[in-house]
N, C-alpha and C positions, 0 to 999 in steps of 0.2 A: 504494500500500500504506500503508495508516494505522500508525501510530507504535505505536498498541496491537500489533500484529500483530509490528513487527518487534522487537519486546522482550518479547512472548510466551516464556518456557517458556526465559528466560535467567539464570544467573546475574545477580545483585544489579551486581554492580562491570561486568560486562558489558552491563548495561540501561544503568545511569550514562554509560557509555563512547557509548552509542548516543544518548541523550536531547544530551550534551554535544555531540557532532560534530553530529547533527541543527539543534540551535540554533545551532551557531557557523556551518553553511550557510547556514541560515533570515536568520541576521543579516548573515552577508558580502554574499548576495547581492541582499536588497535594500539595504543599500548602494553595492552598483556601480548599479542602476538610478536610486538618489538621484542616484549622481554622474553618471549618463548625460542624467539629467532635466537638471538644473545645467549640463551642458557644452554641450546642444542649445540652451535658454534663453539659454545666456551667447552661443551665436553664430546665432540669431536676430533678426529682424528687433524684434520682441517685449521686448527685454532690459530695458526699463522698466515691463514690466508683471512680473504676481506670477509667482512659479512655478507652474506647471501642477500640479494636485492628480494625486497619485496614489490610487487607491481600488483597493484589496487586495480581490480575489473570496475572500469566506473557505469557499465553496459544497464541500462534499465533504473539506474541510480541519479537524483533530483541534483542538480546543481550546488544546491546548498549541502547535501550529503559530502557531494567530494570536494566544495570547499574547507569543509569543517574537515574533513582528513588530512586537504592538504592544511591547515591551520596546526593541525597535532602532526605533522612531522612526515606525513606519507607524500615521497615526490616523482614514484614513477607509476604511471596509470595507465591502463587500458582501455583501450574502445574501439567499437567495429569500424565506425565510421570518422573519418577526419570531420566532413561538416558536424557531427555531431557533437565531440569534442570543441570545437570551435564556440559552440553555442553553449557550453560549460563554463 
C-alpha cells in the first residue's frame, strides 16, 4: 500500500503522525540490515576486503520511501526504468 493511500482523506497532524512513524521504520530498518551486513563481513573469511554494497530495489516504492533511505544512508538503488527513477 503506497504512502499516498495510507494518509489519504486524514486529518493534517494525523498524516504527520503516519509520514513520521513510516520514516522512523524506513530508517530503523535499514539500519539493522547495515549492521547485519557489518557483523556477516566482520566474521567472514573476506574481513579485509570492502563491504559488500547494498542496492535498495526502489521498483513499486513512493518517492518519499527512497528518499527517506536515501536520508538514512542507502546510496545505491535500483529501478526498471530510467524515466522512472528520474521522477524519484
Amino acid at each position: 500500500m503506497g504512502l499516498a493511500w495510507l494518509t489519504f482523506g486524514l486529518n493534517h497532524t494525523r498524516g504527520l503522525a503516519l509520514l513520521t512513524t513510516r520514516s522512523k521504520m524506513i530508517s530503523e530498518n535499514l539500519q539493522s540490515v547495515f549492521d547485519r551486513i557489518r557483523v556477516a563481513h566482520s566474521e567472514s573469511e573476506k574481513k579485509n576486503s570492502d563491504l559488500p554494497r547494498l542496492v535498495a530495489v526502489s521498483k513499486t516504492k513512493p518517492k518519499e520511501d527512497v528518499m527517506e533511505a536515501y536520508r538514512a544512508g542507502q546510496r545505491h538503488f535500483g529501478e526498471n526504468y530510467v524515466q522512472v527513477w528520474i521522477q524519484k
